[in-house]
N, C-alpha and C positions, 0 to 999 in steps of 0.2 A: 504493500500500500504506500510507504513511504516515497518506494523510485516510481513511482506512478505520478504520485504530485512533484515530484521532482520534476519528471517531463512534461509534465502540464505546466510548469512554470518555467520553464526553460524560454526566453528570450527569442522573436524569428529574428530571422538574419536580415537587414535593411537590401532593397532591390541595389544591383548596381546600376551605374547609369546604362550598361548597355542592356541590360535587364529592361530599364525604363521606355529606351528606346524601341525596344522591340516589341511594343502594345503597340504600338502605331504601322504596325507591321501582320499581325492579326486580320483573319478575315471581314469578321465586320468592319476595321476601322477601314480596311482597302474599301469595302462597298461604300460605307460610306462616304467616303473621299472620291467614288466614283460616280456616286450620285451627285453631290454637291457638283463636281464638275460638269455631268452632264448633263444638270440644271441651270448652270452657267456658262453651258455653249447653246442649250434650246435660248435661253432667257435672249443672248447675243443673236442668234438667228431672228429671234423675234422682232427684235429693235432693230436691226438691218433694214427688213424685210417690210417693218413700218414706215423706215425713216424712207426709203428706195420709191416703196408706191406712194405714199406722199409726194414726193418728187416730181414725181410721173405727172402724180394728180395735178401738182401745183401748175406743171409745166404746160397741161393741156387747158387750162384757162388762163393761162399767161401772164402768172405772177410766179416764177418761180423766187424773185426777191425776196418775198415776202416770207417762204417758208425760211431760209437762212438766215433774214435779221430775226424772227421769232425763235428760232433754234439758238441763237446765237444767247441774244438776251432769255431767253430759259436757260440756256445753262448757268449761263453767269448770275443770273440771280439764283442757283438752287445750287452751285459749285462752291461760288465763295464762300458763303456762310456757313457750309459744313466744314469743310476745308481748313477755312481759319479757325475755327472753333478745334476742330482734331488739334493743328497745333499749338494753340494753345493749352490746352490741356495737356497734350505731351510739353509745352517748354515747362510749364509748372511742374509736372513728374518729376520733366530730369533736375529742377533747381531742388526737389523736394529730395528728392535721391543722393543730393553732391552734399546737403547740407547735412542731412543723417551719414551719409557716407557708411564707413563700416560697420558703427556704433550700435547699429541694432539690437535689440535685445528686447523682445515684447516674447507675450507667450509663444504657447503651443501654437496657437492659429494664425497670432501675427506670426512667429518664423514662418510658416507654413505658406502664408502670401506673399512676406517679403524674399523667400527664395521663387516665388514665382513673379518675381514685379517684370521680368524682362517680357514674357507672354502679357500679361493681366494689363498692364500700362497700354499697351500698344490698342489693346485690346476695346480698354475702355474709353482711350482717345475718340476712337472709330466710332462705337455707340453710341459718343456725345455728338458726334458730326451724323447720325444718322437721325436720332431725337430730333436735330436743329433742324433737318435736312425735314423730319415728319413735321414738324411746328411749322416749317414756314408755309404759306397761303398761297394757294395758286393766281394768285395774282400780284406777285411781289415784283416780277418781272414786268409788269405792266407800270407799278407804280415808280420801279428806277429808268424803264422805257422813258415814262412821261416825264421824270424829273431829270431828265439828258438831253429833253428838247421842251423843257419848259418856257413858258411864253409870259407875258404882263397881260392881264385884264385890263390895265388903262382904269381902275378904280381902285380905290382904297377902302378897305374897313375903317368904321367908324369910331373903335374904340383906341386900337394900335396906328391906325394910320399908313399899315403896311399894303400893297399890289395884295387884288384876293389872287392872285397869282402863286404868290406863297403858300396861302392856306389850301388851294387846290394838288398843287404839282410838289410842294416842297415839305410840308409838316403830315401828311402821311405817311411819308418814305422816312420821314424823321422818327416819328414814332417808330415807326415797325422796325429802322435798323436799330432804338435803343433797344426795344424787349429783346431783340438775339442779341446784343452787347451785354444787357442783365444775365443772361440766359447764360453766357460764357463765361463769365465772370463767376458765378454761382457754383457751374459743374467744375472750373478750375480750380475755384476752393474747395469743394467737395472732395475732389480727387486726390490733392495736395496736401489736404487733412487726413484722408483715409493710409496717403503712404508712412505719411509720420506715426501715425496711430500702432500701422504693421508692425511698423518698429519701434514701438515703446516711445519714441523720442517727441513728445507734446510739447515738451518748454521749447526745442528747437524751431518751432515751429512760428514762435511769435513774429518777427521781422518778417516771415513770408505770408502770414496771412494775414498782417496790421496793413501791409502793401495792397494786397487784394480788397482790401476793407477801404482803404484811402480812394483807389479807386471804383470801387462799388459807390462812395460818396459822392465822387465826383459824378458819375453815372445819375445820381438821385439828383442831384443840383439839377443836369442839365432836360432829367425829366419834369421839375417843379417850373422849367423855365417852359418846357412846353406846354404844360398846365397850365400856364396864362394865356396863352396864343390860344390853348383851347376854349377858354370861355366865352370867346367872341362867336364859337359855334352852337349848335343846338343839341342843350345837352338838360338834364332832369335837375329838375329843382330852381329855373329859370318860367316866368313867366312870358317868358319874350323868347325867339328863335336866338338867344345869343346874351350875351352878358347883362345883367337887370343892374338895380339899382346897389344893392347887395354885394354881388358878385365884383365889382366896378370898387367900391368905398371899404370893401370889408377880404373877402377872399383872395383878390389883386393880390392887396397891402399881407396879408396872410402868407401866403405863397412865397413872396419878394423875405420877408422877412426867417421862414423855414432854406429858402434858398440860402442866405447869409450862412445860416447857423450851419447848412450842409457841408458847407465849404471850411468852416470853423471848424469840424468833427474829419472832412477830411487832411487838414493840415495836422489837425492832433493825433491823427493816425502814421500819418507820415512822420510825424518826431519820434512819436510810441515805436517805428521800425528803428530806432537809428539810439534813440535812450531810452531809459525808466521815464514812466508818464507818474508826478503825484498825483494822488487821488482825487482833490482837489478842482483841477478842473478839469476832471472827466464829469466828478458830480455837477459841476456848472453848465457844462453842454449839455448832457443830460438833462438837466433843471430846466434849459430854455428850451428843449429840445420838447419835453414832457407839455409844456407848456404850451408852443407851436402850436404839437399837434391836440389839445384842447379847442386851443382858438379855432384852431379846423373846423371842430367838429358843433362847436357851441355856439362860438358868438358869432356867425352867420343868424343862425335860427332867430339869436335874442333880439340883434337888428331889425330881423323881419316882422319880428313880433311886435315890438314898443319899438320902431322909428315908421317901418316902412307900409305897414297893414293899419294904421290910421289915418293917413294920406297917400294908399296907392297910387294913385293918378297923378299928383302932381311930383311925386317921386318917378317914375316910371315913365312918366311922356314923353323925354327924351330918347329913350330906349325904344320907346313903340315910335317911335318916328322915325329911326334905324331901322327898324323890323320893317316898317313896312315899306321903306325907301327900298332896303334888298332885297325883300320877295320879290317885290314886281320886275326889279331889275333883273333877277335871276331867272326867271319865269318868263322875262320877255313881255311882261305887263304894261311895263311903260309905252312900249310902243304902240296899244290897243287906243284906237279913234273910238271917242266912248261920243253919245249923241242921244239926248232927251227928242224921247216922242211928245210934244205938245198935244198932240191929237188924236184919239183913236180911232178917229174917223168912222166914217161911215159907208156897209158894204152895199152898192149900188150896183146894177147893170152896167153900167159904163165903167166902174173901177173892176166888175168882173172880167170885162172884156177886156180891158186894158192888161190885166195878168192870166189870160185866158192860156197861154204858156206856160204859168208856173201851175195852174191849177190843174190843166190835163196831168202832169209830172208828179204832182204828189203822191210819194211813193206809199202803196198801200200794199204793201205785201212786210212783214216784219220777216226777218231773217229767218227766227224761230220756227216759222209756220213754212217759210219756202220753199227753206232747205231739205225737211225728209220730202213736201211735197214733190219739191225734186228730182230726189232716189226715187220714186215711189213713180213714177210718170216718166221719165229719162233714161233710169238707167238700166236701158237698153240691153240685151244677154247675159244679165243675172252677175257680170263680173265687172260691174261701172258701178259708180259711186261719186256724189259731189261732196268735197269735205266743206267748202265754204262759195259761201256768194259772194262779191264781190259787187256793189252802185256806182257807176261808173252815167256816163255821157256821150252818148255820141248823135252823127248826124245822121238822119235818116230821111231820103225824101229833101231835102235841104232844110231841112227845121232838127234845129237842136230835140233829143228824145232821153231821156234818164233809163237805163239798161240796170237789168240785175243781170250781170252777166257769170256762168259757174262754164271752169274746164269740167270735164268727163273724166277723173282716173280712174286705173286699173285697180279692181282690189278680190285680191286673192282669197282672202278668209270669205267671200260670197259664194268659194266654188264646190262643189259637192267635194265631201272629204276624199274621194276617189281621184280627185283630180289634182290633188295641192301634192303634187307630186315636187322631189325638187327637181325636176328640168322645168317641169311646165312652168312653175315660179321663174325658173332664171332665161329660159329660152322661149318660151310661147306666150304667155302674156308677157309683156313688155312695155307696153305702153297704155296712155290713156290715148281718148279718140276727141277729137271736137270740143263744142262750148255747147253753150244753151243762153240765150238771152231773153229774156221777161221783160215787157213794156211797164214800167216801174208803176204807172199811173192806171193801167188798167186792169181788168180780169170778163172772162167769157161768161156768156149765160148761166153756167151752172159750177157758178163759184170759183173757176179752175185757171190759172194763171196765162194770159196769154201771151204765149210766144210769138217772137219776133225771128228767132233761129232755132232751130229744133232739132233731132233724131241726125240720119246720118245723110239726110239729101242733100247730096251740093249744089242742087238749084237752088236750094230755099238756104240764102246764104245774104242776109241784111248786113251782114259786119263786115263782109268782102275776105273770110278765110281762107286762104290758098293752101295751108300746109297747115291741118288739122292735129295730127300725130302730135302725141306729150311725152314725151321719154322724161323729160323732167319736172314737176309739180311738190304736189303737198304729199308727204308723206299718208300712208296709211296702216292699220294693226296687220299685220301679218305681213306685209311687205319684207323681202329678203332684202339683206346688206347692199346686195349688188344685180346687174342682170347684166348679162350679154347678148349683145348683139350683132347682126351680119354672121350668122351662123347656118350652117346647113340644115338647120331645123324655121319654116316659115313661121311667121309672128301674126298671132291672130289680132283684129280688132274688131271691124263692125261684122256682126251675125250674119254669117250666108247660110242660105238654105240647103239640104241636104247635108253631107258629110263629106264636103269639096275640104280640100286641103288649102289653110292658109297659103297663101302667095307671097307675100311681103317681105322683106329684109330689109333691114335700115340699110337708108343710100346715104345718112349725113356725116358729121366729120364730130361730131363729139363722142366722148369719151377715150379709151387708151389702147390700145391695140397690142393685142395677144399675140407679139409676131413671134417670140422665142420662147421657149422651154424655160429660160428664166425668171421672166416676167408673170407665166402660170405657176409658178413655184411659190413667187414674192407674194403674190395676192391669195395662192390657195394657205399659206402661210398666215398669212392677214388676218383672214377670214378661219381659218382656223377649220380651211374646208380640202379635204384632199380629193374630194368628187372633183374638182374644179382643174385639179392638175391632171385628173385620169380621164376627161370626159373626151370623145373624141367628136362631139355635137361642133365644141371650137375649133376653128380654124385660125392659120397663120391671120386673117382679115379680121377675124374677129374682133370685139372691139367688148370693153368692160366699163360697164357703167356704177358710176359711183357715187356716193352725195347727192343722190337721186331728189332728195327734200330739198326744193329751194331757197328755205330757210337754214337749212343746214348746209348749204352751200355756202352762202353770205356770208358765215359765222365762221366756217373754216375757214375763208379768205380772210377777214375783218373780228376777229371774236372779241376786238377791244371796243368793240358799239354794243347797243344794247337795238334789236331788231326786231320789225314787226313778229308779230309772233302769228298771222295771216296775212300773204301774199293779195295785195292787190289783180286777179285778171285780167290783164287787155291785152284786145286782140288790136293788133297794129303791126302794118305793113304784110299784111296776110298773113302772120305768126303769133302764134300764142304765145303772149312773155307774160310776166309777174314781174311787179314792183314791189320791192321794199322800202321801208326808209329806217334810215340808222341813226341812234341816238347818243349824244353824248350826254353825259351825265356826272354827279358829282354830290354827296353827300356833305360837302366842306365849305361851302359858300358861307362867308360870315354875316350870321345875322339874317338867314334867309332862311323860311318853314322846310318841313320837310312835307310831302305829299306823294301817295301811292304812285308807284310806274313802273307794271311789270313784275310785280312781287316783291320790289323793294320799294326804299322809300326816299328818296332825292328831295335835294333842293336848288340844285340847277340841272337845268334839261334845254336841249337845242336837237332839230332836226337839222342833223347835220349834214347827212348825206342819202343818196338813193340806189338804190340797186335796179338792176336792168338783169334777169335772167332769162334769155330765152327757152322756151320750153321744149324746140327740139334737138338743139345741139347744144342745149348747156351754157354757153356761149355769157359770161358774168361784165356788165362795167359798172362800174361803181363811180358817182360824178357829186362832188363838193357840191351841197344845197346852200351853208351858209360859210362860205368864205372867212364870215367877221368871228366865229368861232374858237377863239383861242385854245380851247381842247382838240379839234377839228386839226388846228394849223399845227399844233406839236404832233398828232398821228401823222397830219403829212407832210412835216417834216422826217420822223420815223421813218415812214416808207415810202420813200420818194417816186412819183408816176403813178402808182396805187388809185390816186383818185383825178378822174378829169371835171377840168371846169365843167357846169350846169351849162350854159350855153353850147355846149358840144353834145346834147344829147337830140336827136333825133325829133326834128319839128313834130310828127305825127305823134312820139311817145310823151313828149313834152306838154299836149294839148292835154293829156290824161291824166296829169300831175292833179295830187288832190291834198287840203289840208289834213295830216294822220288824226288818225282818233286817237293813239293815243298820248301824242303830244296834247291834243284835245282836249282828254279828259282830265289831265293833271295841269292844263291853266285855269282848265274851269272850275276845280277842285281849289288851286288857288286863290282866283278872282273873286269864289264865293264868299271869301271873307277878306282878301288886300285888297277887292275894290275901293274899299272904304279909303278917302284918303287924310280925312280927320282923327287924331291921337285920340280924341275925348270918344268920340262915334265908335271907333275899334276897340276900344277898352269898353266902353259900355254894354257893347254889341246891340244896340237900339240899330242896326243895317247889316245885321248877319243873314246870309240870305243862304240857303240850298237847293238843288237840283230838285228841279218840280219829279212829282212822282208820275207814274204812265203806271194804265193798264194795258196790258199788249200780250197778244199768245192767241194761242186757236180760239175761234169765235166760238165754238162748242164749249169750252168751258164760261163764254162770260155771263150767262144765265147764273152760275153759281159765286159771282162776285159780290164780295160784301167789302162797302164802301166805309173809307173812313170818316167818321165825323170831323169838320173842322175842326183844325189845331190837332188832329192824330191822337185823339184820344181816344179813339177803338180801331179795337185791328178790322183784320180785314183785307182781301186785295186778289188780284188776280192769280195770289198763290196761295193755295190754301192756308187758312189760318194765321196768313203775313201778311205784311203791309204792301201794297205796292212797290215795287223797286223804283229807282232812280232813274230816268228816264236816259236814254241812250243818247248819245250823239247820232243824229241823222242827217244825212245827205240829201240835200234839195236842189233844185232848179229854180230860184227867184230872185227877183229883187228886190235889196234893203233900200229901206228909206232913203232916197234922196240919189239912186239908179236912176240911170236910163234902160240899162240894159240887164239883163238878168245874169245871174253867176251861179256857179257851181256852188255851193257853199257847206260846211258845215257845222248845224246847229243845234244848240241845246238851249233850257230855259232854265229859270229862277225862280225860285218862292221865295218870301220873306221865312223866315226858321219857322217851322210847327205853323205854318197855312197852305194853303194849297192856290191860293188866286197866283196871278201873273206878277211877275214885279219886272222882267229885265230877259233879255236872252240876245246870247254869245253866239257872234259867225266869222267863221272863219275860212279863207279860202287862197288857193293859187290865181300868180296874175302869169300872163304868157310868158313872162320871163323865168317863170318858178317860184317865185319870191312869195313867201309865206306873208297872209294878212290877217289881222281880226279886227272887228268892232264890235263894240256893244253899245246896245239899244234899251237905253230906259222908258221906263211905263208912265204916267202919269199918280203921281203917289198921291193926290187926293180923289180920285175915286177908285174904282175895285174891276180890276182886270181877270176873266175867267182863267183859269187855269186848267192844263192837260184832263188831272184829274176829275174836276169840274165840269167840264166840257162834254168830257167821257160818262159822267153820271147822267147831265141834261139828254145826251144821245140817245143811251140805252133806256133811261124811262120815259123816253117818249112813245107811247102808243104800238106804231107799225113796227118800230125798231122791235120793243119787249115783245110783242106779239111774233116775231119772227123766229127770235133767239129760243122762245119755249117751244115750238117747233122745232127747230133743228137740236136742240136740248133732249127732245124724245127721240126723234129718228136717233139720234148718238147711244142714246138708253137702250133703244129696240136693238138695233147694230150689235150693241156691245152682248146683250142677254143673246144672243141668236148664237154669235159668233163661240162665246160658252159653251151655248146647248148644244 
């Protein structure tokens, strides 16, 4: 029993190092290490094989510049900042290493680290530069892009006095490069503390991390400094889009003063590396320190409370007179020709006749209702579909005519599941077919929209289409990545009788051509599709279509706009194209609201630019709308040729230029409250006005509309159990007060807050040059103007109307019980 426990006690013998070495030698660790790498030659294949058909891509709509400044400034903004961050944390290692030097002497686990610091260091470098590398925002590159061809606004902020130039192009990229500065600064102290730690040696450690500390301080300074720059923007706890009364006399003064003390703590750091600090006055920086950040957090409040909240107004008016000088400016407000209706005249025979133009054109079809009607009547052999309409203008007969004009796309997921095969997806349907155009103003005997162009006759052709075919449009659900075309497999479109075989192959010149074995490689690669490299359907001619969504075109070329998010349709020059228009924008405008666009929330917006894509070759230009743009001018400075003057755009295309809806809605979002140009009036809100409400949607539901009482104090509305929605911006054919001539326009209206009568309505439109306009039209404010709502109530309870609507209210009833049973 005795040599039993003997040999149980007995000591093993420590690995040698060639012992050690030889686990890395072991089957698993070979797979391992055979995996890793060849996950790191697919991974390389991958990024090739991206970066190549991008190329391709870029090359066949004729910007390849634009993919290599973009490549260029992404890497540099997503390289440096990892990069520098690795080295720094490795130069901290190695100063943390020279300083401990041999002396180590921590435990069991520190030795155990610090014989591994030559691995673990390198190690941890990498991971800090991968962190920075996940932390930074995919748009950091855009925001060093715009700060390397920043521009002047030619305006100053009203509190600093500085170009909003600054606040747009220069203190974003300011902030975002401190937090990776914090960020490094942080994990090199981290690191540099952990090596001291491995090695027992703590006290070594003062002079190298009172250093890091000194500058952490300076770091803070020069964050507390952009803290002030920031209060000129719109931020919480401001009653005003930008610095209040408060903020200006109290927080300022706050800030300036914690700045001092920053700088005071890091000079005290910087002696603390080099001597003994008395205690003394670390308690006094401290003390004022502790103090600062009190005033922070308190005597803002107590200001507000017993100085500025029993004279709001006469505290605050100069603030709200900033506020509202920038929104408009920002917004493009000021340049709105505002114009009092004295009259509301009276409707006559002879003032009918005289707008007997705009009144045939009143578009009476709502989108809502159009569009399945559309699908439902259109689209033509079960595999078309309209994803959007598009109110457009044109001439017909030589008289101006308002068009709802919709392309025809292809869409897959309509076709028996037998059929969604993937050739048929990539080789036989292929395209969309035609338009459809709706005379905006009228509808047939039995309710049903009537067409002006229709089905697949090319006699019956009012817009003059000559080249029908849409290879590229709006996207749809089950659409494949890509499609080819000019293959040996024929391209179906419009429905022939029998079981004739399509005929057709694209004869056009867009998309990329499948001429080598490489290029089916790169893209079957892409797509992550090896049918594509095996299929023998392609030929050398073949051609691969890509960014088929013409909105997803745009965005590829330009992804630093912010773009319609539906394509305008016009047919022009016998060709189906789509207009977009592209948005600059800006969250940073000092002293300017923020208001919805897009899903985010801005407070400067410009229609900057327009896009032109043709729908059968692809075919992209993109042309400068607002020139005066100084966002606009540093992107075209960025990528120089990228966008051509607006005067170079195609007279016919240029006639079809329309004000955006959704520039639109976000001035009208604004103006409903920066109309106001009196400090006392905005603050009071006694002229806060909103978007009048509509009832609108299939006329089978409006039997069951329950109206709201004046001032909205019960529900109710064309949605069940809600209120009415906000009335839409609409597109008309008429003339504003004080025309001669009638214009395209587009219009919304105004309520004073929680009523429903008229008070004001906003139009906006292109002149032949392209140049964006708007006016608004006041109402008469001592008597009472009908409003949408109101209108909408006297209509429907009048007699014939109600009497009609509970009639087709049954038939809808019967339909629906039938359609059940």
């Amino acid at each position: 029993m005795a040599i039993a426990l003997t040999s149980v006690a007995r000591p093993r013998p420590r690995d040698t190092p060639a012992q050690r070495v030889s686990l890395w030698r072991t089957p698993r660790a070979r797979a391992l290490l055979a995996a890793a790498c060849a996950g790191l030659a697919g991974g390389a294949v991958l990024l090739v094989a991206r970066v190549y058909t991008d190329l391709l891509w870029f090359r066949e709509v004729g910007h390849v510049q634009v993919l290599w400044t973009t490549l260029q400034w992404k890497l540099l903004a997503a390289a440096f900042p990892g990069l520098a961050t690795m080295g720094a944390v490795l130069a901290n290692l190695a100063i943390a290493e020279r300083v401990v030097g041999d002396r180590a002497r921590g435990g069991r686990i520190g030795a155990a680290l610090w014989q591994q610091r030559r691995i673990a260091g390198p190690l941890v470098a990498i991971g800090c530069g991968v962190v920075v590398l996940d932390l930074e925002p995919d748009g950091a590159w855009r925001l060093l892009l715009l700060w390397a061809h920043r521009r002047d606004f030619g305006a100053a902020d009203p509190l600093f006095h500085r170009d909003v130039g600054f606040f747009v192009f220069s203190l974003p990229l300011y902030r975002a490069t401190l937090g990776w500065l914090l960020q490094t600064v942080l994990m090199s102290a981290g690191a540099a503390a952990g090596v001291y730690a491995a090695a027992g040696r703590l006290r070594d450690a003062r002079a190298h991390l009172l250093l890091l500390a000194a500058l952490l301080c300076l770091l803070l300074r020069w964050r507390l400094h952009l803290e002030q720059y920031a209060l000129a923007l719109p931020h919480a706890g401001s009653p005003v889009p930008g610095a209040s009364y408060t903020d200006v006399h109290v927080r300022l003064a706050v800030l300036r003063v914690r700045g001092v003390l920053t700088l005071l703590e890091a000079g005290l750091c910087l002696y603390g590396a080099v001597r003994v600090v008395r205690l003394a006055p670390l308690a006094l920086i401290g003390a004022l320190a502790l103090v600062a950040g009190a005033a922070t957090s308190g005597l803002p409040g107590l200001v507000e409370r017993f100085d500025v909240e029993p004279q709001a107004l006469s505290r605050e008016r100069p603030y709200v007179a900033d506020a509202i000088a920038s929104t408009r400016t920002a917004f493009a407000l000021d340049r709105i020709v505002a114009r009092p209706l004295a009259d509301r005249g009276v409707l006559t025979r002879r003032v009918a006749a005289e707008n007997r133009s705009t009144i045939e054109n009143v578009p009476l079809w709502d989108s809502s209702v159009l569009r399945p009607a559309l699908d439902e009547l259109e689209s033509i052999g079960g595999y078309y579909r309209f994803p959007s309409v598009s109110v457009d203008r044109y001439t017909v007969g030589g008289k101006p005519r308002v068009m709802t004009v919709a392309a025809r796309e292809r869409d897959v997921s309509r076709l028996p599941r037998k059929a969604r095969s993937w050739a048929n997806a990539r080789f036989a349907y292929t395209h969309g077919y035609g338009v459809v155009a709706v005379e905006g103003g009228q509808a047939d005997t039995d309710r049903y929209p009537r067409f002006a162009q229709r089905g697949f006759d090319a006699r019956a052709n009012a817009l003059g289409l000559t080249q029908p075919r849409t290879y590229f449009g709006q996207a749809l659900p089950g659409d494949p990545p890509y499609t080819v075309v000019a293959t040996n497999r024929g391209e179906i479109e419009a429905p022939s009788p029998g079981s004739r075989s399509p005929q057709y192959h694209y004869d056009g010149h867009g998309g990329i051509e499948l001429s080598n074995l490489l290029r089916r490689a790169a893209f079957a690669a892409r797509f992550g599709d090896l049918k594509l490299a095996l299929t023998e359907t392609a030929v050398p001619r073949s051609r691969i279509l890509m960014h088929r969504d013409v909105g997803d075109r745009v965005r590829t070329i330009a992804p630093f706009l912010q773009w319609d998010s539906h394509p305008q349709t016009v047919v022009a020059d016998g060709r189906v194209q789509f207009l977009l228009h592209g948005f600059t924008t800006s969250r940073d405008y000092p002293y300017a609201a923020r208001v919805p666009l897009g899903g985010e929330r801005v407070n400067y917006v410009r229609s900057a630019a327009v896009a032109v894509v043709d729908g059968f070759d692809g075919g992209v230009r993109l042309y400068a709308a607002d020139a005066a743009d100084p966002l606009l001018d540093a992107w075209s400075a960025a990528y120089p040729g990228l966008f051509a003057p607006l005067a170079q755009m195609p007279p016919e295309l240029r006639a079809h230029l329309r004000y955006p809806q959704r520039l639109f809605k976000a001035q009208a979002e604004a103006y409903s409250t920066y109309h106001a140009l009196d400090p006392t009036g905005f603050w009071n809100g006694a002229d806060a006005w909103e978007r009048s409400r509509q009832l609108a949607g299939p006329v089978e539901s409006a039997g069951n509309i329950r109206f709201p009482a004046p001032g909205g104090r019960s529900g109710g509305g064309a949605h069940a159990g809600g209120q009415p929605s906000r009335s839409r911006p609409a597109y008309m054919l008429g003339r504003l007060p004080g025309d001669r001539h009638a214009r395209f326009v587009l219009t919304t209206s105004f309520s004073p807050h929680g009523r429903q009568n008229l008070v004001a309505y906003l139009a906006g439109w292109v002149d032949g040059r392209g140049a964006p306009h708007l006016e608004a039209v006041s109402l008469p404010r001592d008597r009472l103007t009908v409003g949408p709502t109101q209108a909408t109530r006297e209509i429907l309870a009048s007699p014939a109307v109600n009497q009609r609507l509970a009639l087709l209210n049954r038939e809808s009833n019967d339909l629906a019980k039938s359609s059940v049973s």
